[in-house]
C-alpha positions as CSV (number, residue, x, y, z in Angstrom):
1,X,-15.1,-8.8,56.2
2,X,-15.6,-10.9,59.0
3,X,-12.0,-12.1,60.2
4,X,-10.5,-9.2,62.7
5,X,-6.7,-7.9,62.8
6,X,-5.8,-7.1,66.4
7,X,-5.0,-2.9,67.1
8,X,-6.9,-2.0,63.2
9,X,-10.5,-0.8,63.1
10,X,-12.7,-1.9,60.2
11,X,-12.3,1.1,58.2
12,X,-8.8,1.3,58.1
13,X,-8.4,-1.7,56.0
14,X,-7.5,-1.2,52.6
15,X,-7.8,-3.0,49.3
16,X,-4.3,-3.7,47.8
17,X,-3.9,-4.7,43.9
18,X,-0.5,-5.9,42.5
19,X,1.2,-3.5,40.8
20,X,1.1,-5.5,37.2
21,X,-2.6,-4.9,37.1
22,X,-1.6,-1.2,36.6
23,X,0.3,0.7,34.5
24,X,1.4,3.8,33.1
25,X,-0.5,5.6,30.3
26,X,-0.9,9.1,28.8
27,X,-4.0,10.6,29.2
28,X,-5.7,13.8,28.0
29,X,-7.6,15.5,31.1
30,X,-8.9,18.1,29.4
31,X,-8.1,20.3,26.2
32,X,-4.7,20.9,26.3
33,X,-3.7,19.6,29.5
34,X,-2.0,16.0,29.1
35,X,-0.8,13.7,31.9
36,X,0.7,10.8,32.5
37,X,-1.8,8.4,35.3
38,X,-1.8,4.8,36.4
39,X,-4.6,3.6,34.6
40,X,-5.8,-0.2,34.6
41,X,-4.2,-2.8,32.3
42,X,-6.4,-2.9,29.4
43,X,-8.4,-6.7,29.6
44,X,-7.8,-8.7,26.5
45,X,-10.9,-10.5,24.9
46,X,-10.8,-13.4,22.8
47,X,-8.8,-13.0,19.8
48,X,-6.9,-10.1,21.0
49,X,-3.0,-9.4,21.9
50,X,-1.2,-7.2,24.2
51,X,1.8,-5.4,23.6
52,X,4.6,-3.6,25.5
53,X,5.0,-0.6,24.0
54,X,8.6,-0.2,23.1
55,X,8.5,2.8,21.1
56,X,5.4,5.4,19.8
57,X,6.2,8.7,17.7
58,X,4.2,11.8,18.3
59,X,2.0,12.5,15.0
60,X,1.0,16.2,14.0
61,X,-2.6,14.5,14.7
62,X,-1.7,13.5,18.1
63,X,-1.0,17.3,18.7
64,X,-4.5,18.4,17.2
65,X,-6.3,16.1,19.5
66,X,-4.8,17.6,22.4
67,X,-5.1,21.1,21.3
68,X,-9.2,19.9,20.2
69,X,-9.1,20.6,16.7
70,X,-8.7,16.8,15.5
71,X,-11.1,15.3,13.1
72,X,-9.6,11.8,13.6
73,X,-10.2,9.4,16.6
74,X,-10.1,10.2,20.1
75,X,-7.0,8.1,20.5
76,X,-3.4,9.6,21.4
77,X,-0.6,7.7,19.7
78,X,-0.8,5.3,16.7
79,X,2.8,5.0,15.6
80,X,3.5,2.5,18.3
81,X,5.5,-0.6,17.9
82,X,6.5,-3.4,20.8
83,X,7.0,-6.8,22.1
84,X,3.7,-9.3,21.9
85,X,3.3,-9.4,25.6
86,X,0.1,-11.5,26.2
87,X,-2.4,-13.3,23.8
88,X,-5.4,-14.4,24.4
89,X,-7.6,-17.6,23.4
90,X,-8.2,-18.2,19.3
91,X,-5.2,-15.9,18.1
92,X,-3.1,-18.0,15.5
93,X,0.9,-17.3,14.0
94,X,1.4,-14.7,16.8
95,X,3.3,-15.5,19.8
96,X,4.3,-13.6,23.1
97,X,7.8,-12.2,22.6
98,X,7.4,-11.4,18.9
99,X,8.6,-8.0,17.1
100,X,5.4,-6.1,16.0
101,X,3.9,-3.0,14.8
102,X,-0.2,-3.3,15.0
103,X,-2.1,-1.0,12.7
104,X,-4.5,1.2,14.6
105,X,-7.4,1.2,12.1
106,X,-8.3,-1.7,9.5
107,X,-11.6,-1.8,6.8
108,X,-13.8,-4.5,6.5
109,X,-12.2,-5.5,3.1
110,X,-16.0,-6.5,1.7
111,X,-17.5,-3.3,1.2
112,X,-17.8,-1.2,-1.9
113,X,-15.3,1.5,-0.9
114,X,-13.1,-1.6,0.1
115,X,-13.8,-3.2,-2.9
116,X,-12.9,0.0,-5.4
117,X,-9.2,-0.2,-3.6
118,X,-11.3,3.1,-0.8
119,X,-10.0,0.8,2.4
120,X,-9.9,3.9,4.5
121,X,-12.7,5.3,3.5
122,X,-14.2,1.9,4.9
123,X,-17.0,3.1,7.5
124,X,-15.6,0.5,10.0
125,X,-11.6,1.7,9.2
126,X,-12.0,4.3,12.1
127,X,-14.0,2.4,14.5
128,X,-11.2,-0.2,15.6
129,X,-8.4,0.9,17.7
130,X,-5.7,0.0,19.9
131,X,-6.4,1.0,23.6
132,X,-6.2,2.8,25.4
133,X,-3.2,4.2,23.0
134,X,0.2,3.7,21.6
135,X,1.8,6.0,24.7
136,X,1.2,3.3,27.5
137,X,3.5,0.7,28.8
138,X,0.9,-1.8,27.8
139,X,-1.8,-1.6,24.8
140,X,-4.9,-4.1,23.8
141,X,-5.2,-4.4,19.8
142,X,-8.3,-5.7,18.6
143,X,-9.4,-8.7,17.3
144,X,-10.9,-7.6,14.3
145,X,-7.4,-5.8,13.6
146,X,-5.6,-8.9,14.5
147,X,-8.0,-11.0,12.0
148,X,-7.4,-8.6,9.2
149,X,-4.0,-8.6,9.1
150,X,-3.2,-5.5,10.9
151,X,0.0,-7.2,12.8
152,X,2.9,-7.3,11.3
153,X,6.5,-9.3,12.8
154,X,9.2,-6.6,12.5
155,X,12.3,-8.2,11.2
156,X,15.2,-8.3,14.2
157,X,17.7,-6.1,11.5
158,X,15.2,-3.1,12.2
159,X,15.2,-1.8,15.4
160,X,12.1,0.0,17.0
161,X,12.8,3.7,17.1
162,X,13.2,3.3,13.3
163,X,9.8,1.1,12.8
164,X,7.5,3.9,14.1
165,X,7.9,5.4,11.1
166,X,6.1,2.1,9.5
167,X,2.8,3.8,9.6
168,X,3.9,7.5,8.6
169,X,5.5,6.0,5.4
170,X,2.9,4.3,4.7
171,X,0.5,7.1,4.5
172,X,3.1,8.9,2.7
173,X,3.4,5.9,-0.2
174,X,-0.4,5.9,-0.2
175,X,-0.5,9.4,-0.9
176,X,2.3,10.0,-3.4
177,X,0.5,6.9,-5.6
178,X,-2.4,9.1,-5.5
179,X,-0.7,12.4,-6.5
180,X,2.2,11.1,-8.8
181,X,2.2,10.9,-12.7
182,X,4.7,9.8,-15.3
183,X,6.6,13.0,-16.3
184,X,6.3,15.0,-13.4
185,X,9.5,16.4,-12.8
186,X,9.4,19.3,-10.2
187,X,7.3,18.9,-7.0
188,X,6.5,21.7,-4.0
189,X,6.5,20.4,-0.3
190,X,4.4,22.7,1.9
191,X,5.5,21.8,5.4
192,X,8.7,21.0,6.4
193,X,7.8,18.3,9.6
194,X,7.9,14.9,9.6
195,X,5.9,13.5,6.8
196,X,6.7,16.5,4.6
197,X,10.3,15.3,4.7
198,X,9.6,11.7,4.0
199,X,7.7,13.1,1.1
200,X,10.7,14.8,0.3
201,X,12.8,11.4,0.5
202,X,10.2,9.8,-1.8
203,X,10.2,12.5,-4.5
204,X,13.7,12.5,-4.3
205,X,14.0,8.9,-4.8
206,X,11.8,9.4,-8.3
207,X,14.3,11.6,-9.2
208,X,12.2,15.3,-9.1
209,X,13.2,18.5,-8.4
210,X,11.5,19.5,-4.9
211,X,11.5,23.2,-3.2
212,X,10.1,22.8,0.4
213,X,8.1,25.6,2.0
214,X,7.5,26.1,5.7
215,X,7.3,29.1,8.1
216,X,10.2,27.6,10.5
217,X,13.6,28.6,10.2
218,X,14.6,26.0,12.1
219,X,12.6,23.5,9.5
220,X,13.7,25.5,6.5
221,X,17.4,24.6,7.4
222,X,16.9,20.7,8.0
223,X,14.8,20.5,5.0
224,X,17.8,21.9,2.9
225,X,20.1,19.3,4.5
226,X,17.4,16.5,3.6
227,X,17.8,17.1,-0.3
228,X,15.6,20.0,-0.9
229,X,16.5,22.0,-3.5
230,X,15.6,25.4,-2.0
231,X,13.2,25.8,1.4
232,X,11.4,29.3,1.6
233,X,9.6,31.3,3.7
234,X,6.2,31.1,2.1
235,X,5.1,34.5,3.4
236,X,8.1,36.1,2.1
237,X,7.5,36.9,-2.1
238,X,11.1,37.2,-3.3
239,X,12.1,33.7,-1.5
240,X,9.1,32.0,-3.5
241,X,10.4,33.8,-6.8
242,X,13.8,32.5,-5.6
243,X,12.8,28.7,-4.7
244,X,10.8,28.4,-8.3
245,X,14.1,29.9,-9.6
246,X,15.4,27.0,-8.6
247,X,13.3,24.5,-10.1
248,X,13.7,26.2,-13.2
249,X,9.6,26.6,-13.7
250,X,6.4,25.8,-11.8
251,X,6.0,22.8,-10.1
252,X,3.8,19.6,-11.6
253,X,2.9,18.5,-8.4
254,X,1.9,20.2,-4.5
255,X,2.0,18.3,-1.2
256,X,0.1,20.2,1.2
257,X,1.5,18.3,4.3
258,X,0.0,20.6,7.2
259,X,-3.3,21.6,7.9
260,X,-2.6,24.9,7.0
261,X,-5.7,26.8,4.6
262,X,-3.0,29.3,3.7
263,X,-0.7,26.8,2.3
264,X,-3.5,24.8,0.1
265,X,-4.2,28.7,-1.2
266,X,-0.8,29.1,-2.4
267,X,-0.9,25.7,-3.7
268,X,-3.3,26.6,-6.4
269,X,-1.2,29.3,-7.3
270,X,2.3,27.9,-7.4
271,X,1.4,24.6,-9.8
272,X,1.7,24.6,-13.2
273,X,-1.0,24.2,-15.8
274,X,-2.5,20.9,-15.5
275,X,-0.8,20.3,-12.0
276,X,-1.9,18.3,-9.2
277,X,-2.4,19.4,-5.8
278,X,-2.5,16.6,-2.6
279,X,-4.3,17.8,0.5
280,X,-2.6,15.1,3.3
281,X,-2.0,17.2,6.3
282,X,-5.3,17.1,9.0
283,X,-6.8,20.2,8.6
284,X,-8.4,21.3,12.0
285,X,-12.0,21.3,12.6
286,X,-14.1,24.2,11.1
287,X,-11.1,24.9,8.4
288,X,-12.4,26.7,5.1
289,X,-10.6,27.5,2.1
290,X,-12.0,29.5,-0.7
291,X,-11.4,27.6,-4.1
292,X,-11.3,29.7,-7.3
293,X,-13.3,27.7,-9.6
294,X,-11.7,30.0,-12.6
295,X,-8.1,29.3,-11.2
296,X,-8.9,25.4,-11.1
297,X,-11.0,25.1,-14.6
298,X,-8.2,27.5,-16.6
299,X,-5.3,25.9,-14.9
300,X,-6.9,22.7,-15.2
301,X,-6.0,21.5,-11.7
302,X,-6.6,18.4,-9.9
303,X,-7.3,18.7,-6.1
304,X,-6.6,15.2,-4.2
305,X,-6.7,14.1,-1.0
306,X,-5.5,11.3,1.0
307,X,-6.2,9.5,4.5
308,X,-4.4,7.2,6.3
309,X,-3.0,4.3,5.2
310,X,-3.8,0.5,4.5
311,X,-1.9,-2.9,4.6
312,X,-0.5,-2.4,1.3
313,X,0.9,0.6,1.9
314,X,1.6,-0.9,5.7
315,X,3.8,-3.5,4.3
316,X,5.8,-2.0,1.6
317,X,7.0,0.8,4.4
318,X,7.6,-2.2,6.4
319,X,9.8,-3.8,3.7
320,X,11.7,-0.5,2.6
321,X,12.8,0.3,6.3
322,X,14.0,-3.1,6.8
323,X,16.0,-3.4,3.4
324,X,17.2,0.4,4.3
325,X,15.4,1.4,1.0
326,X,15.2,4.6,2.8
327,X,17.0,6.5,5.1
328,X,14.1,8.2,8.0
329,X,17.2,7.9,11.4
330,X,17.4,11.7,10.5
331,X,14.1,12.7,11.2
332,X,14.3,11.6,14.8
333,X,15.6,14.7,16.8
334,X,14.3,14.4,20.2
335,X,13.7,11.1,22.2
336,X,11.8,10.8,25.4
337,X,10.7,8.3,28.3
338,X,7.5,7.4,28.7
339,X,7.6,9.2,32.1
340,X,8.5,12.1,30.2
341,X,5.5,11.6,27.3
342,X,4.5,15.2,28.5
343,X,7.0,17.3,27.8
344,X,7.2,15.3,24.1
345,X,4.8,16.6,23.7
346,X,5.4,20.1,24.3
347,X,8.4,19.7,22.4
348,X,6.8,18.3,19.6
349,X,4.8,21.3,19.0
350,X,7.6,23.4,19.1
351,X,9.2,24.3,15.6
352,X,12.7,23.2,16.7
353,X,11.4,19.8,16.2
354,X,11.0,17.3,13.4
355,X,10.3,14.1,15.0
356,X,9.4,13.3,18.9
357,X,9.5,9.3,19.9
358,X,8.6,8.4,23.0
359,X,10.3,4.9,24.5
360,X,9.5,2.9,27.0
361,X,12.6,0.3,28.0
């Protein structure tokens, strides 16, 4: 710089950037050590949008990335849903100001997994993500999301806290079409958090029997409130014999909705003959189960699993929240600022939790 300031040496001058080029975003240091920085605005490239984060729910896989066990993308935050803030050059039908939740991950819809109904199985689903993640003021979503359909306007009668549950249920309806079969009348829930009880509002909603079974008092208690027919300790025999009591025989169907090896274990056992068994919960890396192949050929089992969630699923959540097709206010127990993103988190991994939103006004 040639120009001078009278009184001010050279190398006192500083370099000042308006504050809208920066904003506030959660960001994982290291293994379990969050923080909230001022990070740059993420640039938009052609075809992309930006959107103000409004509201993001903590997911049990958010957790598992920040504790290093996740086997998912690097990304915190994926239940996000805000206000189009910014588009850029060649994006069509979506306007600044709109409503929307963006779908973090979208196939190519033109493969053969894609094509056998496999979209996230798609070897480009995981490759495409919002950035840097849904807990940030601001967040960039792709344009090969935005082409594909991965935006979608959020009616004004639903309001956001409510919305972040659009991608949750959704993975939940994609795994219960999976796992459910006409006559199934009796169902065991292993974990009692967030998506365990949506699958408990689900199967409730087909009208089946459902015992829930989860370690946490605290989670036992709400998921009695929620419908369940009896919750129970699983370590604890006599409640088990007491929750199948209740059901008045085995189970047809098992959710395993935590990553738990234990709970898959006692899956196998608790089913009936000829039941099916749903692995949705992320287990952590390195997790092994030991599988008796007698158990599974005698009993005749079927072990499923299910990842994610596509634009089928995407919508229909989107459709049943709005219409109030089902009722997920409840599961909200704990809400948060974005300044105070940390300490969702902390609470989130606490078992006096179900579900943690973080909102940004």
């Amino acid at each position: 710089m040639n120009a001078s300031v009278p009184g001010v040496r050279p190398e006192k001058y500083i370099i000042i950037c308006w504050n809208r080029y920066f904003m506030k975003a959660l960001v994982l240091m290291e293994k379990g050590k969050l923080s909230l920085e001022e990070v740059p605005e993420p640039k938009l490239e052609e075809g992309e949008i930006m959107v103000r984060m409004r509201a993001c729910g903590v997911c049990g896989t958010d957790i598992e990335k920040v504790k290093g066990e996740a086997i998912t993308p690097p990304v915190l935050g994926h239940e996000a849903v805000g206000e189009v803030y910014r588009v850029s050059n060649g994006v069509k039908d979506i306007q600044p100001g709109d409503r929307v939740f963006a779908h973090h991950h979208t196939p190519c819809y033109s493969c053969d997994l894609c094509k056998k109904g496999e979209y996230t199985l798609c070897e480009e689903f995981p490759r495409h993500n919002i950035r840097p993640g849904g807990f940030s003021e601001f967040y960039a979503v792709p344009r090969w999301n935005v082409e594909r359909g991965a935006v979608l306007k959020i009616p004004d009668n639903l309001d956001y806290e409510l919305a972040t549950f659009v991608e949750p249920l959704g993975c939940c309806l994609r795994g219960l079409n999976k796992l459910w079969f006409e006559g199934a009348e009796k169902a065991v829930i292993y974990g009692a958090g967030p998506t365990g009880l949506i699958f408990l509002k689900l199967l409730k909603m087909k009208g089946c029997g459902v015992i829930v079974a989860d370690t946490s008092e605290y989670r036992r208690i709400f998921a009695s409130k929620a419908g369940a027919e009896y919750a129970f300790d699983p370590r604890v025999k006599e409640a088990k014999i007491n929750a199948l009591d209740s059901l008045r025989g085995k189970p047809e169907v098992a959710v395993v909705a935590t990553g738990s090896t234990a709970a898959f274990t006692d899956a196998m056992e608790t089913v009936s003959k000829g039941g099916r068994i749903l692995i949705f919960g992320s287990p952590p890396q390195g997790s092994k189960a030991s599988i008796e192949l007698p158990t599974v050929f005698l009993k005749g089992l079927t072990i499923l699993s299910s990842y994610s969630t596509s634009e089928i699923e995407i919508n229909i959540a989107l459709k049943m929240l709005s219409e109030r097709k089902i009722e997920l206010q409840d599961l909200i127990t704990h809400k948060f600022s974005l300044d105070e993103a940390v300490k969702a988190f902390d609470v989130a991994m606490d078992q006096k939790c179900i579900k943690a939103i973080v909102i940004s006004s």
